[in-house]
C-alpha positions in Angstrom: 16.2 -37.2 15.7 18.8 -34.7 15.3 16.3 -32.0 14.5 14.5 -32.5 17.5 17.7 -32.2 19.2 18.7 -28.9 17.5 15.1 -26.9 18.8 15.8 -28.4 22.4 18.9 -26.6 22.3 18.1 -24.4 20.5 15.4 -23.7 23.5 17.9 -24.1 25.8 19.7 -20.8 25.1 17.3 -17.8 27.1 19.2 -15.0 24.7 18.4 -16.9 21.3 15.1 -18.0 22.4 13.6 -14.4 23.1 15.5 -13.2 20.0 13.1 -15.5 17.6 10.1 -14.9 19.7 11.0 -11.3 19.4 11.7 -11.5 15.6 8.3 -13.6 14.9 6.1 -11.4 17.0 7.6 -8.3 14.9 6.9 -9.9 11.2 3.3 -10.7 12.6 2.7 -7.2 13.4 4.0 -6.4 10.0 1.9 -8.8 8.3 -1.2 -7.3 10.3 -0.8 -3.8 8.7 -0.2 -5.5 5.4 -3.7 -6.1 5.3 -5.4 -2.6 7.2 -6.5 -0.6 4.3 -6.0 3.3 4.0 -8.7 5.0 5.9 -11.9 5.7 3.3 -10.5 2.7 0.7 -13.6 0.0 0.5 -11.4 -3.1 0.3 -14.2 -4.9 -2.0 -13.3 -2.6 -4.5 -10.1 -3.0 -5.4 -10.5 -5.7 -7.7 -8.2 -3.4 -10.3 -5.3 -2.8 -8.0 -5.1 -6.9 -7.5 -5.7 -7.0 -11.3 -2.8 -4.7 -12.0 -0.1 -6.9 -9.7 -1.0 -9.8 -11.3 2.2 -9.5 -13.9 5.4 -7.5 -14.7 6.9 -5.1 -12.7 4.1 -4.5 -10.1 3.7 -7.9 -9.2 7.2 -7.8 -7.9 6.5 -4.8 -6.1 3.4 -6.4 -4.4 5.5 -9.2 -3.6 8.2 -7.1 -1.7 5.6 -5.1 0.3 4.2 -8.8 1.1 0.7 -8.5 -0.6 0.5 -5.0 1.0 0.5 -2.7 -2.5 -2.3 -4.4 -3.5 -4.4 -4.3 -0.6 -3.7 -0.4 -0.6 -2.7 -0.8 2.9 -1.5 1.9 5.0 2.4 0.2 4.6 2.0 -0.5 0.8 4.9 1.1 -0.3 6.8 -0.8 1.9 10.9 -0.9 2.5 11.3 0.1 -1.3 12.1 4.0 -0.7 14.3 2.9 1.8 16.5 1.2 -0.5 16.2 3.8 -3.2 17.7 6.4 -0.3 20.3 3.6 0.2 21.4 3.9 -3.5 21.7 7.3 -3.3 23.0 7.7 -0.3 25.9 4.5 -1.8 26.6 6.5 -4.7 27.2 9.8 -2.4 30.1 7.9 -0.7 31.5 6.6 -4.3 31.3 10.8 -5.4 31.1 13.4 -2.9 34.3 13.7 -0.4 31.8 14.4 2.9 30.7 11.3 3.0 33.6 9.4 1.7 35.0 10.7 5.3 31.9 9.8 6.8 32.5 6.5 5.9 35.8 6.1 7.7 34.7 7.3 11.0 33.7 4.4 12.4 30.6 4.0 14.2 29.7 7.6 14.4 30.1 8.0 10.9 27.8 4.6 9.9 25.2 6.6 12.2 25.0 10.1 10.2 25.2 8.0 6.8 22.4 6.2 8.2 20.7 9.2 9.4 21.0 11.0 6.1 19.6 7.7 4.3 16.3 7.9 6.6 15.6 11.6 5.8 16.2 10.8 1.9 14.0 7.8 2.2 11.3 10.7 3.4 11.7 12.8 0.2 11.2 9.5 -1.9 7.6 9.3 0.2 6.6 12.3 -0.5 7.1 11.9 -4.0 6.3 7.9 -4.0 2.8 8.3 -1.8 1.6 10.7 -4.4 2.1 8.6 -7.3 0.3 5.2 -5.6 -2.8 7.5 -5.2 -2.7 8.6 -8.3 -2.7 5.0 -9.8 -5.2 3.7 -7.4 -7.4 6.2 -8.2 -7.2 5.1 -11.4 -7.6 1.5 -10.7 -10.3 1.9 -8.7 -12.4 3.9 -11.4 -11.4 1.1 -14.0 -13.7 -0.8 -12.1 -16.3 1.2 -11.5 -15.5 2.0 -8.0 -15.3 5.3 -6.2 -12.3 7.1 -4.9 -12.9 9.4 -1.9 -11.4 13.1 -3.0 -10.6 16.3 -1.4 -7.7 17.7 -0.3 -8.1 16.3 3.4 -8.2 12.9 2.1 -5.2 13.1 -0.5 -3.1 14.8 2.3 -3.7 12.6 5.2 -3.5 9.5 2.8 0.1 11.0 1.8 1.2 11.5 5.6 -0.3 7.6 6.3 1.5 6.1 3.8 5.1 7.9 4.7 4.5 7.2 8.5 3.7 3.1 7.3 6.9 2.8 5.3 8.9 4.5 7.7 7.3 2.2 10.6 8.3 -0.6 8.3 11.5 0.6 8.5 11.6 1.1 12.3 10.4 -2.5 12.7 13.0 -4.0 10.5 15.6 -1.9 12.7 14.2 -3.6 15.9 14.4 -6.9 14.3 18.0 -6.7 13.6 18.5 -5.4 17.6 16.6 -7.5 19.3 15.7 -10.6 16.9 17.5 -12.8 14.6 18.6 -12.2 11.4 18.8 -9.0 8.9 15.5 -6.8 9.4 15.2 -4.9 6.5 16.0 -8.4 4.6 14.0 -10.5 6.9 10.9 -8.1 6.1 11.7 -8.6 2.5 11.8 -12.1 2.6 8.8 -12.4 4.1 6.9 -10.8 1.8 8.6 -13.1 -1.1 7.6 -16.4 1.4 3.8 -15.6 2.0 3.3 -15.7 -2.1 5.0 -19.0 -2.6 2.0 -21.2 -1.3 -0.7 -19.7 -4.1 2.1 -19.5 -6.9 2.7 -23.7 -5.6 -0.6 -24.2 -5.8 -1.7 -22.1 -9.4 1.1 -23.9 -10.8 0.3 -27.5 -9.4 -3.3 -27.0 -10.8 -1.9 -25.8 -13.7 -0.5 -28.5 -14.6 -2.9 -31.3 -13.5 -5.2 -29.5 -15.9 -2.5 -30.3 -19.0 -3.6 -33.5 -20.8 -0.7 -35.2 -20.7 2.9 -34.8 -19.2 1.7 -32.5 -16.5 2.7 -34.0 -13.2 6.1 -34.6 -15.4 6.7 -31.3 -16.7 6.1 -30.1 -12.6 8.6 -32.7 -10.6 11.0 -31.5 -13.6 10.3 -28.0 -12.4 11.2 -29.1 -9.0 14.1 -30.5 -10.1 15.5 -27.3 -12.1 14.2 -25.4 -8.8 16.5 -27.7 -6.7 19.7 -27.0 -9.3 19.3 -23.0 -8.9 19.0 -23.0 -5.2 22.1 -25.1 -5.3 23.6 -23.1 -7.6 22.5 -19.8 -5.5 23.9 -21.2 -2.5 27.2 -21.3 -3.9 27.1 -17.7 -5.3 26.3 -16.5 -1.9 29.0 -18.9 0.2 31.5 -19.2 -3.0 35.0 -18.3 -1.6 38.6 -18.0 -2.9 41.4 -18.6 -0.6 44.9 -17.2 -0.9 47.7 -18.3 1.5 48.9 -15.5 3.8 52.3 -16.5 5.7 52.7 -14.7 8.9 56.9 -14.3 10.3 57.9 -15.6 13.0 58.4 -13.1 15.9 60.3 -13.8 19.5 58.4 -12.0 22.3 60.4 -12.8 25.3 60.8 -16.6 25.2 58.1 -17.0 23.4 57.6 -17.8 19.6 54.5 -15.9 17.8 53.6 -16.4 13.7 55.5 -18.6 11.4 52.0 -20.0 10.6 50.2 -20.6 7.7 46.6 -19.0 7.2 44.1 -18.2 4.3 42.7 -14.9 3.2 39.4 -15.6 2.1 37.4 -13.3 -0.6 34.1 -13.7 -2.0 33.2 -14.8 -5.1 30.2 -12.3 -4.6 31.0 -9.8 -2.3 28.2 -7.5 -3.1 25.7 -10.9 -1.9 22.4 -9.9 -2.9 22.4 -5.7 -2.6 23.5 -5.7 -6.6 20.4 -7.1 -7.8 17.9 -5.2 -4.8 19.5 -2.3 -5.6 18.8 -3.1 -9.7 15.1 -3.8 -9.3 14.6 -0.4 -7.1 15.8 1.6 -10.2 13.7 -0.4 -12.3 10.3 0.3 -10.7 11.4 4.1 -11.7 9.1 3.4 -15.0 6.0 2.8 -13.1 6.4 5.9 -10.9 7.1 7.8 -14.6 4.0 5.8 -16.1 1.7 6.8 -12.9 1.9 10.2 -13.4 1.4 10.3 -17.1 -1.6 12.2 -18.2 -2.6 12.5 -22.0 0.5 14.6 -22.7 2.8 11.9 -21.5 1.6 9.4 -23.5 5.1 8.7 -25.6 7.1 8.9 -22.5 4.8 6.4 -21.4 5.3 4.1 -24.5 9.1 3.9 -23.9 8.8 2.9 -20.4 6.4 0.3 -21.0 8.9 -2.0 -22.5 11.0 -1.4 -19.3 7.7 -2.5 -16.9 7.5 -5.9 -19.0 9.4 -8.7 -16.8 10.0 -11.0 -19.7 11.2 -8.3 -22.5 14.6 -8.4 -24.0 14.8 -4.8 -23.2 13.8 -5.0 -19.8 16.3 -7.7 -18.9 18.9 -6.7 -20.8 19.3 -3.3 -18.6 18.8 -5.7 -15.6 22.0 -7.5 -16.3 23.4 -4.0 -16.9 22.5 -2.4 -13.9 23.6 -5.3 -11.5 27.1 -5.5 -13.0 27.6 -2.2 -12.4 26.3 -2.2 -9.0 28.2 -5.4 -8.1 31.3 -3.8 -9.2 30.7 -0.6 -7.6 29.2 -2.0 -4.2 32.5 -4.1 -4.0 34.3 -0.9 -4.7 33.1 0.7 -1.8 33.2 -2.2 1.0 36.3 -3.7 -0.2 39.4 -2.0 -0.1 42.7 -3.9 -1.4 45.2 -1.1 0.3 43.7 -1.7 4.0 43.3 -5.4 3.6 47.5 -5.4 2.4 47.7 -3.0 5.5 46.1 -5.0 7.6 48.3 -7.8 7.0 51.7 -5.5 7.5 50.9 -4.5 10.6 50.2 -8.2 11.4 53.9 -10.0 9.9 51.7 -11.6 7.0 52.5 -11.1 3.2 51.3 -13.6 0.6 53.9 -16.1 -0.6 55.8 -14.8 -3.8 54.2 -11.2 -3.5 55.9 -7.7 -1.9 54.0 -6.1 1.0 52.8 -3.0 0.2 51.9 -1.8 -2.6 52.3 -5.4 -4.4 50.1 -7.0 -2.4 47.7 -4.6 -2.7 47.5 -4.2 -6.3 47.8 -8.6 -6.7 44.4 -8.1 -4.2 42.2 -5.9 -6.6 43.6 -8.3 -9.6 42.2 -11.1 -7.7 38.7 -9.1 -6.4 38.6 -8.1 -10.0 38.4 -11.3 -11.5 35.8 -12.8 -8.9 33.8 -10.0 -9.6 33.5 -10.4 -13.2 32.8 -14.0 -12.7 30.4 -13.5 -9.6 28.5 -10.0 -10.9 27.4 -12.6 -14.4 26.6 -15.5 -12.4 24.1 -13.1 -10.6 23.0 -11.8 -13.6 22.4 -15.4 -15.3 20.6 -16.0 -11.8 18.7 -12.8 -12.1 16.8 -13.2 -15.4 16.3 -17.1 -14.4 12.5 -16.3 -14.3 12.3 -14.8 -18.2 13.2 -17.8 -19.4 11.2 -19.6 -16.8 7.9 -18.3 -18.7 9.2 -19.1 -22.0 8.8 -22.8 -21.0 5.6 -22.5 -19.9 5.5 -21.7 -16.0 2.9 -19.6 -14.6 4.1 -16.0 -13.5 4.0 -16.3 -9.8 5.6 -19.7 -9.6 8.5 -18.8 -12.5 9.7 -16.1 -10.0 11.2 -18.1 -7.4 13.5 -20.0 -10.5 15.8 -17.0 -9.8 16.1 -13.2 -9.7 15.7 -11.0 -6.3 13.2 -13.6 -4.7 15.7 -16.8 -4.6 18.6 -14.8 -3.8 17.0 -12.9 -1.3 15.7 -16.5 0.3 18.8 -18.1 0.0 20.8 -15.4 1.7 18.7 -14.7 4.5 18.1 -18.5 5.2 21.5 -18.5 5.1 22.2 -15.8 7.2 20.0 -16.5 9.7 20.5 -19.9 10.3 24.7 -18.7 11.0 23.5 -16.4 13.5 21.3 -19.4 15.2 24.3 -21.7 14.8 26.6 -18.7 16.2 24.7 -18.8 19.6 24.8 -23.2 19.5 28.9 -23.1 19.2 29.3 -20.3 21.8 26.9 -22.2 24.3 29.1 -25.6 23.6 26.4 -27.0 21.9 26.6 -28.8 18.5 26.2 -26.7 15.3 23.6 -27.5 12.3 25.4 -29.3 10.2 27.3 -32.5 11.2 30.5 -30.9 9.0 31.5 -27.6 8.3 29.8 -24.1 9.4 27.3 -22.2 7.7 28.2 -19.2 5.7 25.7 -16.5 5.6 25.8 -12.9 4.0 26.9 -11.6 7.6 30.0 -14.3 7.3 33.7 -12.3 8.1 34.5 -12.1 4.5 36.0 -9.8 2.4 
């Protein structure tokens, strides 16, 4: 069988092999301290906390810390303040000059940006930690359970929970050094996988319960499941080519250009970060909500809407907030006058348009049109799972019809499989598809 062929060689290849066995003992250490509780925390006696995660907003949020927010484990909070500092820090290179400049120096430059991004993700801690006490204390005594106090606890607790996130963060890092794949992704991911057995399961039962129609209604499910992953797979690998024409050049006897080639660009060129980089500012609610007292209570009220998964409101500012981000997160990584550069410096121009400044400007017209198409697409992909419950699918299951958790999948399937395929070609061995390559959110595209 050809898959059987595919791990031999796979195998084979020393380099690859210790990358996956690095990258899976890595996720299992992460999964470990997914379940080690905060020192003092009974873990029979958060039956409120699970309750809590159950729906909306939070359920997500237990889902990307892989079951680990509602366990109150010592990494509960996860890789989320990391990608809060990332917005931040994306929206300081869009505004502020410094690191604009940053951004152009290379690697030395990606190093400080990503230096600055791991000290902001430390501020969000301090204020995060805080707040996920404060609502588990409150969980906790909804039960009738007790919370441990003092100061000692509260501070140590706080110091825990910023050294777990920012060990979270130092594994995904090692992951994408010495393993396979995207870390801070493949951490994500992970956490997304390890629900989809239960939410299979809820919703198989669920529907062998129904009194008639139920094993129907579920391989129909399947089949609409099937359709979006399709259809995801295409957002993240759609392409656009436009013909670049390179002149021919004489170089002592010899005869360089005069070819034909293909500029490629991306239907989606943000890939996934549009939508992560949505649902982060949308868990800014909760954190409002958790530290409401008595005095808060209509602030509260007009963030609740925004914590409620299938509310118009709620996914209306979704779709919002990941067009925006799409078309400013292509802003910043894709810039039209370097690509038309580029291709100066190299002979090419595009049939029918002027280097320069023409080719530039026909570039963005083109980027600009992909984007509107691709930042919708994602957003039609996004809320996927609201109209997943309106037909009747259980919570946990309706999730993986769309929004972060597909994408998320898709891509970092994706993404991982072209690194695996990457080391199969370079080693002369056959890739993993009998035709074509596979395109991954690391793919040379602009």
């Amino acid at each position: 069988m050809r898959i059987v062929e595919i791990v031999k060689n796979i195998w084979k290849i020393e380099d690859l092999k210790s990358r996956i066995v690095v990258t899976f003992f890595l996720i299992l250490v992460y999964r470990f301290l997914s379940v080690v509780t905060l020192p003092g925390i009974d873990p029979t006696s958060l039956s409120g906390l699970k309750m809590q995660t159950q729906g909306g907003l939070m359920s997500l949020l237990d889902m990307f810390s892989g079951g680990a927010f509602s366990n109150a484990s010592i990494v509960a909070l996860g890789i989320m303040p990391y990608i809060s500092a990332s917005i931040v820090i994306q929206l300081f290179v869009v505004a502020i000059p410094y690191f604009q400049k940053l951004q152009y120096e290379g690697e030395s430059g990606r190093r400080k940006i990503n230096q600055y991004t791991q000290y902001l993700t430390l501020l969000v801690l301090v204020v995060q930690a805080p707040t996920y006490l404060i609502n588990l204390h409150r969980q906790m005594k909804s039960v009738g359970s007790d919370f441990p106090g003092g100061i000692w606890f509260t501070f140590s607790s706080i110091i825990i929970l910023a050294a777990g996130s920012m060990f979270v963060l130092w594994l995904g890092e090692r992951i994408t050094d010495k393993g396979i794949g995207n870390g801070i992704s493949f951490i994500i991911m992970i956490g997304i996988v390890a629900r989809l057995p239960q939410a299979l399961v809820q919703e198989i039962v669920s529907r062998i319960n129904e009194t008639s129609g139920g094993l129907v209604m579920f391989l129909l499910e399947i089949i609409i499941l099937l359709i979006v992953i399709a259809g995801s797979i295409l957002l993240v690998q759609g392409t656009r080519r436009i013909p670049v024409q390179y002149a021919r050049q004489m170089v002592g006897n010899r005869q360089y250009g005069g070819v034909r080639q293909y500029l490629p660009l991306k239907v989606n060129a943000a890939n996934v970060m549009p939508i992560i980089f949505a649902q982060a500012i949308m868990f800014i609610p909760i954190s409002l909500i958790g530290f409401g007292s008595n005095k808060m209570n209509v602030i509260s009220k007009l963030f609740i809407p925004l914590t409620n998964s299938s509310s118009f409101l709620y996914n209306f500012t979704n779709v919002v907030l990941i067009v925006i981000f799409t078309w400013l997160y292509t802003a910043i990584t894709i810039n039209p006058k370097q690509i038309s550069e580029d291709l100066k410096r190299n002979n090419g121009f595009i049939p029918g348009i002027k280097p320069g400044k023409k080719t530039a400007e026909y570039i963005d017209d083109v980027m600009s049109k992909l984007t509107v198409g691709g930042s919708l697409f994602l957003s039609l992909v996004a809320i996927m799972p609201a109209f997943a419950k309106m037909f009747g699918i259980q919570g946990g299951f309706s999730s993986f019809f769309g929004g972060t958790s597909l994408l998320i999948l898709v891509g970092v399937v994706l993404d991982t499989l072209q690194q695996v395929e990457s080391h199969l070609l370079n080693r002369h061995y056959d890739g993993l598809l009998k035709s074509g390559r596979i395109k991954g959110l690391s793919s040379q595209y602009y």
